[in-house]
C-alpha positions as CSV (number, residue, x, y, z in Angstrom):
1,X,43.6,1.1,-51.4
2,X,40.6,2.4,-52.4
3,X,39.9,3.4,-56.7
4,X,39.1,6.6,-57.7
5,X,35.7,7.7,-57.2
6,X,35.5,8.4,-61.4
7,X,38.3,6.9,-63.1
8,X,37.7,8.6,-66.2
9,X,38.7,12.0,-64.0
10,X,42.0,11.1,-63.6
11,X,43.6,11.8,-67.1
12,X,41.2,15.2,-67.2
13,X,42.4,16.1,-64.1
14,X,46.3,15.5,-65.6
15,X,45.2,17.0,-68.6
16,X,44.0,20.6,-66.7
17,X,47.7,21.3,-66.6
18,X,47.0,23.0,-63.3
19,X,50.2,23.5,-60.7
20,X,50.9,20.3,-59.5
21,X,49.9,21.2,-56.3
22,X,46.1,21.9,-57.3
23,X,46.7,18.7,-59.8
24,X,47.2,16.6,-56.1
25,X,44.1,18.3,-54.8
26,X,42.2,17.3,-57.1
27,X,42.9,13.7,-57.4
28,X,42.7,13.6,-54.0
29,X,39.2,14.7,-53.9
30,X,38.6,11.8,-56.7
31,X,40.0,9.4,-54.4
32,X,42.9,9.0,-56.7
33,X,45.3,8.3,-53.9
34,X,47.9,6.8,-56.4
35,X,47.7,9.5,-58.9
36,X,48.1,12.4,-55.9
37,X,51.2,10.3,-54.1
38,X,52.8,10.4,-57.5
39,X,53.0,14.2,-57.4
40,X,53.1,14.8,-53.6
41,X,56.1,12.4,-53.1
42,X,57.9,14.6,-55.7
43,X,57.0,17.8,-53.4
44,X,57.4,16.8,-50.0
45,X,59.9,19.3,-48.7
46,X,60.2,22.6,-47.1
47,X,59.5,25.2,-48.9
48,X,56.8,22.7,-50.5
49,X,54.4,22.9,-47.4
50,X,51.2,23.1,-48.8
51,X,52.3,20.4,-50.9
52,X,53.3,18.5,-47.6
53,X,49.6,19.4,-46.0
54,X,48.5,16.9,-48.8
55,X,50.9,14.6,-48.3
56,X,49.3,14.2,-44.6
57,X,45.3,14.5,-45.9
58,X,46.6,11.4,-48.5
59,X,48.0,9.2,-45.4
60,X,45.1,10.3,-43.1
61,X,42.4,9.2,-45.9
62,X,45.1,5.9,-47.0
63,X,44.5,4.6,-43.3
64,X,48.1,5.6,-42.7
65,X,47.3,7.8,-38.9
66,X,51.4,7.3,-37.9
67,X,52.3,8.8,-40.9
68,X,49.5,11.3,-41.3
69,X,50.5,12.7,-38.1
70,X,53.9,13.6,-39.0
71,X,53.3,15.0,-41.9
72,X,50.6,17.4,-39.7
73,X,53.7,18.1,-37.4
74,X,56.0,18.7,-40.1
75,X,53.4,21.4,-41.1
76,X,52.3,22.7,-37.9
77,X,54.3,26.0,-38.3
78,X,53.6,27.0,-41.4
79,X,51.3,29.7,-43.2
80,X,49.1,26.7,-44.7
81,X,48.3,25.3,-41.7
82,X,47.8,28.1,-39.5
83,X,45.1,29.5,-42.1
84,X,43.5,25.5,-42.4
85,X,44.1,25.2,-38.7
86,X,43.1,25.9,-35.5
87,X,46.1,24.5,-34.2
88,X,47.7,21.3,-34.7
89,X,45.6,19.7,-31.8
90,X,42.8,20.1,-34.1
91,X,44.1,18.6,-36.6
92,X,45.4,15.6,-34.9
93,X,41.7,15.6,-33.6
94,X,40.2,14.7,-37.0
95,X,43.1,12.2,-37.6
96,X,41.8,10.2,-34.2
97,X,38.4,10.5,-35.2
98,X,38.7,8.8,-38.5
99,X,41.0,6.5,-36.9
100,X,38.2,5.6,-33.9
101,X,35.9,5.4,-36.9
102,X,37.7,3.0,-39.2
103,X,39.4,0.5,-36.4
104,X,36.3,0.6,-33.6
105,X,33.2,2.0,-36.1
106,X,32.7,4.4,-33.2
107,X,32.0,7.9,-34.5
108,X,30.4,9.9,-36.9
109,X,30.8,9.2,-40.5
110,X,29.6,12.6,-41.3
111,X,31.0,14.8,-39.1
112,X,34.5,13.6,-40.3
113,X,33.6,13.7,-44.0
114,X,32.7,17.1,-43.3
115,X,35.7,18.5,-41.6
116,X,37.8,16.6,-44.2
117,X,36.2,18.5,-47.1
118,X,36.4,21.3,-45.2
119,X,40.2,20.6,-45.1
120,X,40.7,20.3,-48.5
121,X,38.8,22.8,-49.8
122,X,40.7,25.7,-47.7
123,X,44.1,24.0,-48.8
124,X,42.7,24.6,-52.7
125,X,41.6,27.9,-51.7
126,X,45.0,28.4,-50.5
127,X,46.6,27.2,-53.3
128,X,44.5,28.8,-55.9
129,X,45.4,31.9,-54.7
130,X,49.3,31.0,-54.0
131,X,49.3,29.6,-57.7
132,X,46.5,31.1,-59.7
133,X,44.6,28.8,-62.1
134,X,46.4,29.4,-65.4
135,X,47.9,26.6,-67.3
136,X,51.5,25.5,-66.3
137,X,53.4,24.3,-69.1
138,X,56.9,23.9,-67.3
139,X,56.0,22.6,-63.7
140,X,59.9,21.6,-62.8
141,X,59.7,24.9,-60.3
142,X,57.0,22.9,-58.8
143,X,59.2,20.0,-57.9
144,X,61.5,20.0,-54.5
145,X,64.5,18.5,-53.8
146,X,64.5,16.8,-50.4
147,X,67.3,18.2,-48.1
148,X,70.3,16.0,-46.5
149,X,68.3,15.6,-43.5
150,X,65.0,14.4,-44.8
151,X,67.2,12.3,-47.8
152,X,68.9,10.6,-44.8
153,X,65.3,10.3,-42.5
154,X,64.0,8.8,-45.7
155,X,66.9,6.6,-45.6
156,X,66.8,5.2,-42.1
157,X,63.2,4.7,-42.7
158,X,63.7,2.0,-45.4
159,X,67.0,0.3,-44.2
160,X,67.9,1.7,-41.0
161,X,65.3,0.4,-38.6
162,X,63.8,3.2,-37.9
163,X,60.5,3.3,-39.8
164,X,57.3,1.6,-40.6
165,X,59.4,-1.8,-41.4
166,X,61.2,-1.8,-38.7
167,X,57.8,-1.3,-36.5
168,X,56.4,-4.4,-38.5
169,X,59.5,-6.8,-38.1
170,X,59.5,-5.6,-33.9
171,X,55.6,-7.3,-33.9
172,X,56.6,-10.5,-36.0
173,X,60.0,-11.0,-33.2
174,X,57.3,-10.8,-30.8
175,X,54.9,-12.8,-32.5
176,X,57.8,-15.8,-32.6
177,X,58.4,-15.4,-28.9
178,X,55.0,-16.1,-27.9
């Protein structure tokens, strides 16, 4: 995982007491993936879905395209992403460029740096105006409780054989056979 671009941003950035949301952003944008999964992981959840946009931007820049792409469909029908979005195609778009980049250095660099900033910077714009800018001294409105459905998705993600592990221990079975 990549360090933040300036660690000495990260506790300013905390420090802003901005909406978590804009707080995610921004650490983000330092390449402070851990610092932005912190907060996003704590608003990942319908009515959250600007928060849930930057869950997917996090997974997209981790390296994590599987997951980056469901969060985008998770997304696809809301207010955020229709004003980010031309559609969910093109967002899926800049998740298989980066991916063609990274795995096959085929690609431009640039052109992906820019449509990622582009991004980013209409979900801040977004969430500026959703939020304003003011100090938040009680963010616990901020914070989303996951729903039965996604508490028990989460759940048969981790020990049900139905996620990312599961995935992994399917390729080492195979791996053995051979």
């Amino acid at each position: 995982m990549a360090n933040p671009t300036s660690p000495s941003l990260t506790a300013a950035i905390s420090s802003l007491s901005f909406h978590p949301t804009l707080e995610a952003a921004l650490h983000i944008f330092n390449n402070d993936l851990p610092s932005a999964h912190f907060l996003v992981r704590h608003m990942q959840a319908p009515p959250a879905y600007e928060r849930m946009l930057l869950h997917a931007i996090l997974h997209r820049i981790e390296g994590d395209y599987d997951n980056a792409r469901a969060w985008y469909k998770n997304v696809a029908d809301s207010e955020v992403f229709t004003i980010v979005w031309d559609g969910e195609e093109a967002a899926r778009d800049l998740i298989g460029q980066a991916e063609t980049l990274v795995k096959n250095g085929e690609g431009s660099k640039q052109e992906s740096e820019k449509e990622s900033l582009r991004e980013i910077k209409a979900v801040v714009d977004y969430c500026r105006v959703r939020f304003g800018e003011e100090e938040v001294r009680n963010a616990i409105g901020a914070w989303v409780k996951p729903g039965e459905d996604h508490r028990k998705m989460g759940e048969e993600m981790v020990t049900g054989g139905k996620g990312v592990q599961a995935i992994l221990r399917q390729d080492l079975q195979i791996e053995e056979k051979q």
